[in-house]
N, CA, C and O of each residue as an XYZ file, in Angstrom:
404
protein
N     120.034    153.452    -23.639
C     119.637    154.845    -23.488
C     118.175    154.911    -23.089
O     117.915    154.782    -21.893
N     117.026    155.130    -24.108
C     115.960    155.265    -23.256
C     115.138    155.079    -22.224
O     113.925    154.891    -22.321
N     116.130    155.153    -20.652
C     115.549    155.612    -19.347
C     115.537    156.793    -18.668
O     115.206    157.071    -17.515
N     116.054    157.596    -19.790
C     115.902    159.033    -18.708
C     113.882    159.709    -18.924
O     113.115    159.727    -19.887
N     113.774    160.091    -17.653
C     112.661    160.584    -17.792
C     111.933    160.763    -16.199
O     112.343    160.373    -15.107
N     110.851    161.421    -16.523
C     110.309    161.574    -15.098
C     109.683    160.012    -15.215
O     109.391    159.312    -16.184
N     109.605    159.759    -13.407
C     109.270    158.454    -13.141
C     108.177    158.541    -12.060
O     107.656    157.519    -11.614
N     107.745    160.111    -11.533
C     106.993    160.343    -10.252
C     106.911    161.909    -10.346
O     107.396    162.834    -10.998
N     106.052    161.687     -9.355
C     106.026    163.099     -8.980
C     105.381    163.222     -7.242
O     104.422    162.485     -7.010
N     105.647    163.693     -6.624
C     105.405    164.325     -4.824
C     104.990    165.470     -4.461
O     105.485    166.588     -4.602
N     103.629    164.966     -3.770
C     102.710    166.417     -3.229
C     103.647    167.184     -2.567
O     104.626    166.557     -2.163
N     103.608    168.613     -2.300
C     103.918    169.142     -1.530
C     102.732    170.556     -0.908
O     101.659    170.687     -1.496
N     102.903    171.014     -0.335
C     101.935    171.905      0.219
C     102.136    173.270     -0.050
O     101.486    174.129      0.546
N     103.081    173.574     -0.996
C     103.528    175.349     -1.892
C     104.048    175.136     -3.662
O     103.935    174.224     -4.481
N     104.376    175.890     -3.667
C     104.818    176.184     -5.100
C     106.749    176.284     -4.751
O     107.039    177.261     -4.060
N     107.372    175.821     -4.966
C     109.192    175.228     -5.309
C     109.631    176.210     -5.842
O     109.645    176.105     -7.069
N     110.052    177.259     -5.404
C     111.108    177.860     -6.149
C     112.789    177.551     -5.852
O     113.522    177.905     -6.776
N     113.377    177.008     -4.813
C     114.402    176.269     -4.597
C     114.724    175.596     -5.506
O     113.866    175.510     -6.383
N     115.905    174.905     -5.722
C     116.203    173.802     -6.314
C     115.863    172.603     -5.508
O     116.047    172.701     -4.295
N     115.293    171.232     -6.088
C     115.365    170.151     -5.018
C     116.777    170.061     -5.200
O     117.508    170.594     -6.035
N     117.165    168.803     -3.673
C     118.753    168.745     -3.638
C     118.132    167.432     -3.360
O     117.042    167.275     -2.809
N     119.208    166.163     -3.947
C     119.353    164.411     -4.164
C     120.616    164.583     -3.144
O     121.469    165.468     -3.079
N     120.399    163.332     -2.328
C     121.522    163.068     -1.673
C     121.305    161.036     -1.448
O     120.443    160.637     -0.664
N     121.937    160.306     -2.009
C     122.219    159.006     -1.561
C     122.578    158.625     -0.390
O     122.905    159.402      0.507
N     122.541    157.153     -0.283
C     123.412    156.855      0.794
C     122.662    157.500      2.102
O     123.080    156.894      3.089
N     121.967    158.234      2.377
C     121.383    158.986      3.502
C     120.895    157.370      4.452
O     120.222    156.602      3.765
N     121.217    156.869      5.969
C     120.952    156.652      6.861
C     119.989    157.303      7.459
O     120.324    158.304      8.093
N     118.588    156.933      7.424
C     117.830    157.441      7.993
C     116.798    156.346      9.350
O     116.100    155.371      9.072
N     116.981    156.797     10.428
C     116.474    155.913     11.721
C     115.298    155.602     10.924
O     114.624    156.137     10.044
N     115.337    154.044     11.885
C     114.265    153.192     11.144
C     113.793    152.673     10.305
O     113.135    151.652     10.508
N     114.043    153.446      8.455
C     114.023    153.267      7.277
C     115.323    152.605      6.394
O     115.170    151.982      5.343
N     116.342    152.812      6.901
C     117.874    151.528      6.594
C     118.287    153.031      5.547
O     117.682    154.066      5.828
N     118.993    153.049      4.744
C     119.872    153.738      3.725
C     119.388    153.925      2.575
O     119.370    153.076      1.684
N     118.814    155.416      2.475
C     118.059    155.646      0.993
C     118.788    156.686      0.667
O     119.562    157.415      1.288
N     118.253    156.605     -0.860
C     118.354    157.887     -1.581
C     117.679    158.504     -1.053
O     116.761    157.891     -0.507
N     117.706    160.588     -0.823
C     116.713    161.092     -0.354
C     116.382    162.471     -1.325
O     117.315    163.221     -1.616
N     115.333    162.682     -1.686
C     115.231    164.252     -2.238
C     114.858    165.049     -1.545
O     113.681    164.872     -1.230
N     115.479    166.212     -0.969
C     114.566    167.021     -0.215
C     114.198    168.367     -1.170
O     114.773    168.684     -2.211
N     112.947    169.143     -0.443
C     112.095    169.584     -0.725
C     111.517    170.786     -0.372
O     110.723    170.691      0.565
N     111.717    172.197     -0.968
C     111.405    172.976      0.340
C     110.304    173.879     -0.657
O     110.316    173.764     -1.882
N     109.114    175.029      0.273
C     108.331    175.481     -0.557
C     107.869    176.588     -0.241
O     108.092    176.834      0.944
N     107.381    177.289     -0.712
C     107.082    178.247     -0.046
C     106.178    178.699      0.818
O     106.044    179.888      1.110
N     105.508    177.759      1.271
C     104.596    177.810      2.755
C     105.546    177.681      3.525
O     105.203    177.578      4.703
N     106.696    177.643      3.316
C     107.637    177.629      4.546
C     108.104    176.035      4.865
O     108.647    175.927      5.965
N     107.992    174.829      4.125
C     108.129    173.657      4.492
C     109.247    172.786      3.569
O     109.535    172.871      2.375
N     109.701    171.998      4.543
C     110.802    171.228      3.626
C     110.340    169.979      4.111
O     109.961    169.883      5.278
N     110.331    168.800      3.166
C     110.097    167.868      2.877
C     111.131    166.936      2.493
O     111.554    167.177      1.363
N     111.801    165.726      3.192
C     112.375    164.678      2.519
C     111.513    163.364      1.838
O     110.612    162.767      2.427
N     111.850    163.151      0.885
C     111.389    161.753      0.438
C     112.412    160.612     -0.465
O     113.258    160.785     -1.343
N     111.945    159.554      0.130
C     112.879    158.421     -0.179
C     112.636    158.644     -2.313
O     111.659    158.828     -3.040
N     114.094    158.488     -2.535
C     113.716    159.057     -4.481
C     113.219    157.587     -4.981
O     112.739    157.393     -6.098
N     113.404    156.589     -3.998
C     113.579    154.902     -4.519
C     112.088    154.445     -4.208
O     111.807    153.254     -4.338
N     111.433    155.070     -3.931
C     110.053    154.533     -3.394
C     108.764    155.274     -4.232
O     108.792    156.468     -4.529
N     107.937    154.609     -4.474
C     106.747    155.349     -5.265
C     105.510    156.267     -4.426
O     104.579    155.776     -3.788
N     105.734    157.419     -4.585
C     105.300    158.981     -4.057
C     103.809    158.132     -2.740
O     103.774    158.368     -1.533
N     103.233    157.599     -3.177
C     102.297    157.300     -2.295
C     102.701    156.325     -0.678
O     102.042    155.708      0.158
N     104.035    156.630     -0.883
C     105.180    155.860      0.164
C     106.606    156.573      0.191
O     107.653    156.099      0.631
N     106.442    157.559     -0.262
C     107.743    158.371     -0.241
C     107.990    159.152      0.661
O     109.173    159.350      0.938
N     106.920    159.848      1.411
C     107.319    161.235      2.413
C     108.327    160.521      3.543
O     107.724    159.620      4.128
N     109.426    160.655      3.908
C     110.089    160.332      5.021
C     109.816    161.280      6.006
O     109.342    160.917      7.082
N     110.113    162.717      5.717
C     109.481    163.710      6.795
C     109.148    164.661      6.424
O     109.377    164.860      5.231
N     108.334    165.926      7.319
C     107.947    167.457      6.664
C     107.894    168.271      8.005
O     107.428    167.949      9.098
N     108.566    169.519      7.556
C     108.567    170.326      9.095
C     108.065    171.722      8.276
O     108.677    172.087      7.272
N     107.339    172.188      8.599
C     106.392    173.724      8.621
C     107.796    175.023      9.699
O     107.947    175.134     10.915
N     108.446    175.666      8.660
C     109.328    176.633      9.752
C     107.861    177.953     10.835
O     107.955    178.749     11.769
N     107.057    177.598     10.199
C     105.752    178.531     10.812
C     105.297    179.837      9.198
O     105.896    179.879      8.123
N     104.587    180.346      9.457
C     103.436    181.241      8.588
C     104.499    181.723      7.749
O     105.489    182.167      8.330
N     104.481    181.721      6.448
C     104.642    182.552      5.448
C     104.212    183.758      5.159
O     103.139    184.164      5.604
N     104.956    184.457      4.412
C     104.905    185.972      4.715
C     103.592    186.266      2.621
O     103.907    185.642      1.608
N     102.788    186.921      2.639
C     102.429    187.441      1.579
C     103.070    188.457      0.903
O     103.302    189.611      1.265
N     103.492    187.516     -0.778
C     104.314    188.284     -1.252
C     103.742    189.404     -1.637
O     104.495    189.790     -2.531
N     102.674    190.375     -1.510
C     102.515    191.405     -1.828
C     103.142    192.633     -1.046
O     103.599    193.645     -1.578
N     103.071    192.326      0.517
C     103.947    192.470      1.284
C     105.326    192.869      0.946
O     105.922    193.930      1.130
N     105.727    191.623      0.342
C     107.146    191.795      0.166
C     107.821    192.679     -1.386
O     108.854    193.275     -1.688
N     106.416    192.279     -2.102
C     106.881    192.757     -4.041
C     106.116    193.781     -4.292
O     106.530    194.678     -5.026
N     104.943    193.825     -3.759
C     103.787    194.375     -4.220
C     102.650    193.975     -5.099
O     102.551    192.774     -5.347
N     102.168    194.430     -5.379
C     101.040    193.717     -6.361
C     101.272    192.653     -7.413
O     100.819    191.542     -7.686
N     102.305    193.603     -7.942
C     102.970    192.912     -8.997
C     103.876    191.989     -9.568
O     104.148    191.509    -10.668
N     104.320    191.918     -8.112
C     105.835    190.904     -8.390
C     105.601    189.469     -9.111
O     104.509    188.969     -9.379
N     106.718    188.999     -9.327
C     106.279    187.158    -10.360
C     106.338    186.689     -9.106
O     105.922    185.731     -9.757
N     106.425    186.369     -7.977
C     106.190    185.183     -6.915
C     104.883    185.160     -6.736
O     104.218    186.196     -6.774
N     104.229    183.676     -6.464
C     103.391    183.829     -6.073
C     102.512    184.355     -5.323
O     102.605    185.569     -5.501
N     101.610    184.106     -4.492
C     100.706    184.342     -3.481
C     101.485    184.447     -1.724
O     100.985    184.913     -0.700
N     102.759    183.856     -1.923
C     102.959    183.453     -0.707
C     105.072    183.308     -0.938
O     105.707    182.903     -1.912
N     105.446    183.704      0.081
C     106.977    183.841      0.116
C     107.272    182.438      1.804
O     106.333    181.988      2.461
N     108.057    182.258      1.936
C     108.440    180.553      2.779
C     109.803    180.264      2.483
O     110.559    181.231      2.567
N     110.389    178.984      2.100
C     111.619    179.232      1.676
C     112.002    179.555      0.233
O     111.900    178.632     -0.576
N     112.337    180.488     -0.101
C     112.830    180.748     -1.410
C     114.234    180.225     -2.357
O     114.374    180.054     -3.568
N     115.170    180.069     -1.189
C     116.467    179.795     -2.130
C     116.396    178.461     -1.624
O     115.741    177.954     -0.713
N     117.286    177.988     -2.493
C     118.108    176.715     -2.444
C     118.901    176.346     -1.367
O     119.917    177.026     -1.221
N     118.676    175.314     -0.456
C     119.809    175.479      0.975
C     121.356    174.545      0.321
O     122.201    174.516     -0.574
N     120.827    173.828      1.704
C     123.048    172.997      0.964
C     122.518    171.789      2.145
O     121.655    172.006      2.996
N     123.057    170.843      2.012
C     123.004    169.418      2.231
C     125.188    169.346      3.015
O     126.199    169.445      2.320
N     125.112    169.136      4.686
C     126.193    168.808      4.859
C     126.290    167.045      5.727
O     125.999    166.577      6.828
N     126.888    166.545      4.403
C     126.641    164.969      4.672
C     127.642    164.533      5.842
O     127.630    163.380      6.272
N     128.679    165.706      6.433
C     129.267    165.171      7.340
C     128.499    165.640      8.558
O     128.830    164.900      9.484
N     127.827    166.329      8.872
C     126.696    166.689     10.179
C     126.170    165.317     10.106
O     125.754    164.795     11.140
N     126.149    164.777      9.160
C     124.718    163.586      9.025
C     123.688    164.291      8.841
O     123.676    165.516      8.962
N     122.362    163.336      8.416
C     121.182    163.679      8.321
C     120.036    163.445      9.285
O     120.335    162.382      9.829
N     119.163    163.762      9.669
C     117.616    163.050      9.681
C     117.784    162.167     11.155
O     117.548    160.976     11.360
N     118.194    163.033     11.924
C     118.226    162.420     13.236
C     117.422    163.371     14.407
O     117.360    162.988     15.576
């Protein structure tokens, strides 16, 4: 029993309100077959990283969808989101498209 636990942690460039999504087995060009976590935030960016590799060697990739919107904008003064709205929900992982090509 005692191995569960955090083992890392990975910069990202927003605040996570998504769920991360784990996907194994991922084939990724050039890098051979990893585990992958991806990553999305609310500057608008999603992030994969290898889960098997230690964070200072983990980023596999990061794409910016462009400018995030200010959640005051969107909530008003008051709302609980932060400073900044990007991706908010949780996407979906379809392993028969493949990945990361």
């Amino acid at each position: 029993m005692g191995n569960f636990g955090k083992i890392g942690a990975f910069a990202v460039d927003g605040q996570v309100y998504a769920q991360p999504l784990y996907a194994s087995g991922i084939s990724i060009p050039g890098k051979g077959v990893l585990n992958v976590v991806f990553v999305a935030t609310m500057h608008n960016s999603v992030y994969a990283f290898d889960a098997g590799a230690p964070p200072s060697k983990a980023l596999l990739w990061q794409v910016n969808f462009g400018t995030s919107v200010p959640s005051e904008l969107l909530f008003g003064r008051y709302g609980d989101i932060g400073r900044e709205v990007g991706v908010l929900g949780t996407g979906a992982i379809d392993l028969k498209r493949g990945c990361c090509t």
